[in-house]
C-alpha positions as CSV (number, residue, x, y, z in Angstrom):
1,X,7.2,15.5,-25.4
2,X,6.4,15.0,-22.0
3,X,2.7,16.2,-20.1
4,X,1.4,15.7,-16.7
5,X,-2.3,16.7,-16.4
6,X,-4.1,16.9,-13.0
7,X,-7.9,16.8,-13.1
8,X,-10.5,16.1,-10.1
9,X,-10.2,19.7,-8.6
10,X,-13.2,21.1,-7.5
11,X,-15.3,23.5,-4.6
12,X,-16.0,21.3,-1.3
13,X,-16.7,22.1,1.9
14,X,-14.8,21.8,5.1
15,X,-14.7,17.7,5.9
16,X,-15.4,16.6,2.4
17,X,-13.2,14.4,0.2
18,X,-11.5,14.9,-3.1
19,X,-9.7,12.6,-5.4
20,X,-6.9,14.3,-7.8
21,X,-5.6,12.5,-10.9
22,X,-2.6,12.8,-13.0
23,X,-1.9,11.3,-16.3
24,X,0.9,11.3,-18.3
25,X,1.8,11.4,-22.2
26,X,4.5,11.0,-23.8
27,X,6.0,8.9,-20.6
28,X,5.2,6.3,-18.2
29,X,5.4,6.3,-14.2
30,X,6.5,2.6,-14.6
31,X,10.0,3.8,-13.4
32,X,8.8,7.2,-12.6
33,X,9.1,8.5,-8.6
34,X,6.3,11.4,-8.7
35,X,5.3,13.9,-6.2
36,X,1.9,16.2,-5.6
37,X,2.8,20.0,-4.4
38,X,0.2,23.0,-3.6
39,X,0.3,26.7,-4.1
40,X,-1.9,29.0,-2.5
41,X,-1.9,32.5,-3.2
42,X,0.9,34.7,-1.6
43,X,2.6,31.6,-0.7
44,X,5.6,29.2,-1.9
45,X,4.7,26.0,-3.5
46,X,4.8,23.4,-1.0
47,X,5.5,19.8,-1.0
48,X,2.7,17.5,0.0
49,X,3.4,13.8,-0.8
50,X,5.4,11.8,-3.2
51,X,5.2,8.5,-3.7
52,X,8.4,6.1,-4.5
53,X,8.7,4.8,-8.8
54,X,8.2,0.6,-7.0
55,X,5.2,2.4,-4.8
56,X,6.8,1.0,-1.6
57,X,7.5,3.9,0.4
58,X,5.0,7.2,0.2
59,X,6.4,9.7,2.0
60,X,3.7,13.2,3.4
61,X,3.6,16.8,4.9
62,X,2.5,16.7,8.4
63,X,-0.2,19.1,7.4
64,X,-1.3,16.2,5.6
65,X,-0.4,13.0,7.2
66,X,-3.1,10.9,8.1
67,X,-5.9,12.9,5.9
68,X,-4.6,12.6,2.0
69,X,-3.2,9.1,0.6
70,X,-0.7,9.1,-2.6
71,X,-1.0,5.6,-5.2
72,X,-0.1,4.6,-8.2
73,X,-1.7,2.8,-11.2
74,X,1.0,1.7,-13.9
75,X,-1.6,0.1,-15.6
76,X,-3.5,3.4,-16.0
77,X,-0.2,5.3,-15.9
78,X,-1.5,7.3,-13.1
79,X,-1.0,8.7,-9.8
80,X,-3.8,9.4,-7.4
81,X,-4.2,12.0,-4.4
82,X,-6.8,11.1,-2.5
83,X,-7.8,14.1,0.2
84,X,-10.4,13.3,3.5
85,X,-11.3,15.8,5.7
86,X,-10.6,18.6,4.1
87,X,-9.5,21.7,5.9
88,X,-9.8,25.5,4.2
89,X,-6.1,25.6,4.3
90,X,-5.5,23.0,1.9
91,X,-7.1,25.3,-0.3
92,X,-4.4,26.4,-3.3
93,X,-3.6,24.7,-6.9
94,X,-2.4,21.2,-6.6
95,X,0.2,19.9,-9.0
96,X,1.8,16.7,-9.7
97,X,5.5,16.2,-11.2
98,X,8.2,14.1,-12.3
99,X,11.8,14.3,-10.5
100,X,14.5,15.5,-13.1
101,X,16.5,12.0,-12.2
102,X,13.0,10.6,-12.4
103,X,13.7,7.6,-9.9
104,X,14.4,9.7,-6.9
105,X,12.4,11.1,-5.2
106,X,12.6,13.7,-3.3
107,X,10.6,16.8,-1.2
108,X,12.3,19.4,-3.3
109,X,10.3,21.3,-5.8
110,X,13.0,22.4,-7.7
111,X,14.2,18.8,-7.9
112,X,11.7,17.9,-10.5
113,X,12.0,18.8,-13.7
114,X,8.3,17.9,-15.3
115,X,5.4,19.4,-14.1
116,X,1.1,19.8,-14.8
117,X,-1.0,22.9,-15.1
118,X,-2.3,22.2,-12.1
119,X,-5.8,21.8,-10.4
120,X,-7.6,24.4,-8.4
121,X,-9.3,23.0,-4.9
122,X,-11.0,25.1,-2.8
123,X,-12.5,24.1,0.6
124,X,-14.7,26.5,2.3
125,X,-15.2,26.9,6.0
């Protein structure tokens, strides 16, 4: 059976940094493309980034661009978010997740088929 867990959620303020983890069991990212969406409350979840299963392309929101950075670690079997300068609307629960054909990736939550719990992150003004 397959699990995604994030972790490294938290309560910052406005222009600090975060770093969000997911792990998997019962699977590896080896071959894996895997993407990071948000929820706040009220809202749709979003895309944010996804990064490629070779880890050659990362692709980002433009509410993110240039402030959060996707990676990989085969090794660990983990994917990484890292988040600078936060901003109270990144606010929401964060999620990672596996595409259902788990080599493409793609922008589209309900392209992927395997998902976390999620991680709350809250950034206050």
């Amino acid at each position: 059976q397959v699990q995604l867990a994030e972790s490294g959620g938290g309560l910052v303020q406005a222009g600090d940094s975060l770093k969000l983890s997911c792990a998997a069991s019962g699977r590896t990212f080896s071959s894996d493309a895997v993407g990071w969406f948000r929820q706040a409350p009220g809202k749709e979840r979003e895309f944010v980034a996804y990064i490629t299963w070779s880890a050659r392309r990362t692709v980002y929101s433009d509410s993110v661009k240039g402030r959060f950075t996707i990676s990989k670690d085969n090794v660990k079997n983990a994917v990484y978010l890292q988040m600078n300068s936060l901003k109270p609307e990144d606010t929401a629960v964060y999620y990672c997740a596996v595409p259902t054909t788990s080599g493409v990736a793609t922008t589209t939550p309900s392209r992927y088929r395997y998902w976390g719990q999620g991680t709350q992150v809250t950034v206050s003004s």
